[in-house]
N, C-alpha and C positions, 0 to 999 in steps of 0.2 A: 504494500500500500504506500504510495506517495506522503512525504510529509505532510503535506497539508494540499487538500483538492478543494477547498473554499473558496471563491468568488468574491475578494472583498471588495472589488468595487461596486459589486451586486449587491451584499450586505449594508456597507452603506449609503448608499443610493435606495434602497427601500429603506431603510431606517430615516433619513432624512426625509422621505415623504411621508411616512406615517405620525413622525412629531409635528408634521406640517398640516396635520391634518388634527381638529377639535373634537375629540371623544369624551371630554368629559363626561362625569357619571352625573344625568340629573335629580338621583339622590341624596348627591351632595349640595349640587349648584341648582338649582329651578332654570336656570340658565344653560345645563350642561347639554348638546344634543344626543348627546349618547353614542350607540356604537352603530349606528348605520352605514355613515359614509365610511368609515375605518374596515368595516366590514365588508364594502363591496370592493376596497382598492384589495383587500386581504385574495376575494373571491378571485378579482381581475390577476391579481398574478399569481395565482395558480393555477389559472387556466392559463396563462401565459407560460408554465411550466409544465403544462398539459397532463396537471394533476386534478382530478373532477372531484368538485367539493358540494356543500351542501347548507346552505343557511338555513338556520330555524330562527324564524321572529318570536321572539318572546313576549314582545307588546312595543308598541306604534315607538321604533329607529333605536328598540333593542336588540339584537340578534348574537346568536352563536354562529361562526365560522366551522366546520369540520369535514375534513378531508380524510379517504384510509388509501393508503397506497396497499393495494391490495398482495398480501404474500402467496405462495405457492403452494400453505399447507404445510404442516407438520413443526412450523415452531409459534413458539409464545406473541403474544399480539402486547405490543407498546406506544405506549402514549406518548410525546409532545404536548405540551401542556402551557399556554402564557393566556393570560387578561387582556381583553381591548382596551379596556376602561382605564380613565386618570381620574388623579381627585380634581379639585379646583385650580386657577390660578391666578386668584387672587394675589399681590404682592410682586408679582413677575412684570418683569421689562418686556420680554419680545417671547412670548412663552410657546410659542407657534413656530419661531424661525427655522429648528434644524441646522445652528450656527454652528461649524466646523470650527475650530482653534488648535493645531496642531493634533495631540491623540482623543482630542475630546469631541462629540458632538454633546450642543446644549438643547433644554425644551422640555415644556412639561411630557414627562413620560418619558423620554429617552432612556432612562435607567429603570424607570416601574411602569412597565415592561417592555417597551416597545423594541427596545434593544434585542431584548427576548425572541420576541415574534417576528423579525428581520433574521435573528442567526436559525433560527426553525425551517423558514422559508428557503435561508442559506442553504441548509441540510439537505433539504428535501431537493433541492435543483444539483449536487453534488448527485446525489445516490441515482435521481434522475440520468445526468449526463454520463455519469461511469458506468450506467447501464447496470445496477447493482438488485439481483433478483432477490428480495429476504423471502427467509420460510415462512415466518410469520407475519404476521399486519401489522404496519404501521399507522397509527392516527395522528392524524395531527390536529389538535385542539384550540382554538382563538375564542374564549368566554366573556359573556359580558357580566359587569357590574361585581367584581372582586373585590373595590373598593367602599361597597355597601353593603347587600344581603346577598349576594353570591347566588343570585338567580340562575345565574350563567351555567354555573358549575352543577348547581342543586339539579337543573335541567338535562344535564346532559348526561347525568351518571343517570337518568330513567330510561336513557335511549340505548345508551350505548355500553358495553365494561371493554378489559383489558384487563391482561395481567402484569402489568406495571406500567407507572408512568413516570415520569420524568415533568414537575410543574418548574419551569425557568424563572422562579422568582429570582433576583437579585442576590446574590452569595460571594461576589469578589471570587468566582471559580473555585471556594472550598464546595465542599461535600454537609449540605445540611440535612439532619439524618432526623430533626427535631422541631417543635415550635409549640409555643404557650397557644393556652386557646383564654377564651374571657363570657363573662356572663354578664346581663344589666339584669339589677334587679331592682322592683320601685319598691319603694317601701313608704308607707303613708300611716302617720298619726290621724288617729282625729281626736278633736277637742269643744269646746261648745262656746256658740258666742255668747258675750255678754260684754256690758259697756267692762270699760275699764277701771270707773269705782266700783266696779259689785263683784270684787275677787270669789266670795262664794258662791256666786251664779256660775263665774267662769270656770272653763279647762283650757288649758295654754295651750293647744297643738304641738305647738314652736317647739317649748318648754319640755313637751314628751319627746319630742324626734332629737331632741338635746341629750335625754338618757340612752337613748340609740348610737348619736353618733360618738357618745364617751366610747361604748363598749366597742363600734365600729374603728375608732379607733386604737384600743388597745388588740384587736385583732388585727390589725395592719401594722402592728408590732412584732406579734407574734409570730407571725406568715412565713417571713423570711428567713428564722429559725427555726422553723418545724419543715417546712416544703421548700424543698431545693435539690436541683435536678441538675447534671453536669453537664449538658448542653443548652439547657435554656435559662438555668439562673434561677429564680428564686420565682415562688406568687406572689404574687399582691394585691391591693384593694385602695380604692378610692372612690370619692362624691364626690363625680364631677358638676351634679346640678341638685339644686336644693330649691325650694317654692314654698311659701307658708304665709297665711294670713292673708285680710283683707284690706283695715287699713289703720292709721293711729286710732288709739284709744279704744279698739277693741278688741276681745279676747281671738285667737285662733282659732277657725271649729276644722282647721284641717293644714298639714304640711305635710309636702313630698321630696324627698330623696330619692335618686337614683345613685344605685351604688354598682361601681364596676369592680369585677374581681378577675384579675387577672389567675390563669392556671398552669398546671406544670400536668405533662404527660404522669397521668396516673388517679387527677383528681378527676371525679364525677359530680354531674350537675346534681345527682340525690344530695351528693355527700358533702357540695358548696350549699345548697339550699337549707340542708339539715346545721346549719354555720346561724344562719341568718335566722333561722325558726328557735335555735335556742337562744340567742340574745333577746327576741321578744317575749318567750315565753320567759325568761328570769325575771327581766322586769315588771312582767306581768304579776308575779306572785308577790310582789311587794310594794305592788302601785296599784289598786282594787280603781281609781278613774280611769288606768292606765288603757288604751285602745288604736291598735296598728294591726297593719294587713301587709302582706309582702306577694307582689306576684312578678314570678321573673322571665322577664322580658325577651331577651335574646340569649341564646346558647348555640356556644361555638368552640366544639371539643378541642384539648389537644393532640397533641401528632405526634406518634415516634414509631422510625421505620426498624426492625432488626437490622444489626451493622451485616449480621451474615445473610441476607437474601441476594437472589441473584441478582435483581438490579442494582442494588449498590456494589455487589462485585462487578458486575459491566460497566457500570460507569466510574467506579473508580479507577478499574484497569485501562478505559477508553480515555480519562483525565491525565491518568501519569503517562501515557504515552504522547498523546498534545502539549501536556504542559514542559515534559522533561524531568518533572517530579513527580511526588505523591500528591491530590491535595491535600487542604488542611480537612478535621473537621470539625462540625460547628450546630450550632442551631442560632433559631431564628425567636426572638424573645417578644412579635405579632402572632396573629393568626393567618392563615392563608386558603387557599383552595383546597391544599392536599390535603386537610382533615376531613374533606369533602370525599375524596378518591378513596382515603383510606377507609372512611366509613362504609363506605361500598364495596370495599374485600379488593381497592386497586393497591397493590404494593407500592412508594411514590416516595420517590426521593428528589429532593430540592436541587437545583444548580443554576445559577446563571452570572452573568457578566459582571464588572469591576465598575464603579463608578460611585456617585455621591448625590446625596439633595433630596433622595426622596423626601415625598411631600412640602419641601421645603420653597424658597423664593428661587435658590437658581438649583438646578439639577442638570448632570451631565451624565454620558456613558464613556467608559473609553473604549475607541474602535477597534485596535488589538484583541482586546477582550471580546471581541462580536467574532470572531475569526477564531478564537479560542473553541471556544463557546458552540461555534457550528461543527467546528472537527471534530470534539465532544460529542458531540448527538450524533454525526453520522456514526462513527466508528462506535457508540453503545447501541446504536441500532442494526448495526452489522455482526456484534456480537451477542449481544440479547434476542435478537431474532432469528440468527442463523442465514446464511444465503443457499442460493442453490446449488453456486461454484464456486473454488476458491478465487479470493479477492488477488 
């Protein structure tokens, strides 16, 4: 096999038109248009690589991208895996350009993911042009809305499996084997109006959701020395938004908290919730006015792949030979799609490109790493799927 049979002025030549292109997720932004046009340039060049693919609308300019370069039988079927979707970009100069600067291209998305979905693309026109038969299927994945509730992903594990995939989140080319997952849960006092001189009329809402966030906080102490995990770091907890009362001078008859807890591969949404049900049931028994309701909101498991399955053996064997080394490895201390795969019985280890800025005011990829990145995926697709002939 050739050092490297990648196409980088392909890779970024797509890559620069994809940041040039406004995918915002309108989850985030009311302003965002989502993944339609992204989508159809995704469609156009891989019929331009005369790979035949397949959009599903999710609802009016959301869609899923998905192509299978169909195998010959007889080996394992694997995924390619990246997000269309960005967040906002608010804060940013020129967030649309695609500005090239020496090894960087800049723009929202260019690193979360877009970089991603350029070296997939890359791959995929390599194994094309080499003429390269695998035994088993390859898929290649473009989801929407990753950056919000994961419609994209939720949808396409009903349509579709695989036995392992490959999600190109952002990794600087280590090996992420891991990722925190997080739960919202509200949590609401309630309390009874009454003016503000008539203390024994009233029940202070505020005042209750105050013996909540004591204990809330002394669990957010706790956390980091009881659950801690060697790839993803430690759990935690925070109130990122808090609501209570009406106006001066009258009692509370209700406060809300939304409390985020961040998880470590191992915790369950029973065993976070059973967290939150005994702090109100304590207070309960020693506060007879005392009165809260907790109901939780979003759940999004953590992720940890075995280091011994065979995708992480293909791809790390397919990394050390691109990179010239071993990678590192790592986990990722967000959530992401692969606890989506993995829920689904897909095996799914993390990898993607070198760069900086996610979510932030300026964001870049660097292009090297796009070139990296695609000789990585073909050559684990070549050995995770098997070919017909030797290479």
């Amino acid at each position: 096999m050739p050092d490297s049979i990648v196409d980088t002025s392909f890779t970024t030549r797509t890559l620069q038109k994809l940041v040039q292109i406004n995918s915002v997720n309108p989850g985030l932004d009311p302003d965002g248009p989502g993944e339609g046009e992204i989508g159809s340039f995704i469609q156009d060049t891989l019929s331009d690589l005369s790979v035949q693919c397949e959009t599903d609308t999710l609802s009016p300019g959301r869609v899923n991208v998905t192509a299978r370069l169909k195998g010959s039988d007889g080996g394992p079927t694997l995924m390619l895996n990246a997000h269309t979707d960005t967040v906002g970009v608010a804060g940013m100069e020129d967030p649309f350009s695609g500005r090239i600067d020496g090894n960087r291209l800049y723009g929202r998305g260019s690193y979360d993911m877009k970089g991603s979905i350029a070296a997939i693309l890359g791959a995929a026109k390599a194994l094309k042009e080499n003429d390269i038969r695998l035994k088993g299927d390859l898929i290649l994945s473009f989801v929407a809305d990753e950056e919000y509730e994961s419609i994209g992903a939720q949808a396409l594990v009903k349509n579709l499996t695989a036995d392992a995939a490959i999600v190109t989140e952002p990794t600087d080319l280590n090996l992420c084997l891991a990722h925190r997952g997080f739960g919202i849960f509200k949590i609401t006092t309630e309390g009874k109006t009454a003016h503000g001189g008539r203390h024994e009329q009233g029940i202070d809402a505020n005042i209750h959701m105050g013996l909540i966030l004591a204990e809330l906080n002394k669990l957010s102490q706790r956390l980091p020395n009881e659950n801690r995990h060697p790839l993803c770091g430690l759990a935690s907890l925070h109130v990122p938004l808090i609501s209570g009362g009406r106006s001066l001078f009258v009692y509370s008859n209700s406060c809300t908290i939304h409390a985020e807890r961040r998880t470590i591969p191992g915790e369950t949404q029973d065993k976070v919730t059973e967290e939150f049900h005994d702090i109100i049931d304590q207070i309960s028994k020693h506060n007879p006015k005392f009165r809260a309701t907790l109901e939780p909101e979003i759940w999004r498991s953590p992720y940890e792949i075995d280091a011994s399955s065979a995708i992480v053996s293909a791809t790390e064997q397919a990394a050390t030979k691109s990179l010239g080394n071993a990678p590192g490895t790592i986990g990722h201390t967000w959530w992401e799609d692969s606890a989506i795969f993995g829920d689904a019985g897909i095996e799914t280890v993390i990898l993607g490109p070198a760069g900086g800025g996610i979510h932030e005011d300026v964001e870049w990829v660097e292009l090297d790493s796009l070139e990296k990145l695609a000789d990585i995926l073909y050559r684990t697709a070549i050995d995770y799927c098997g070919v017909e002939d030797p290479v």
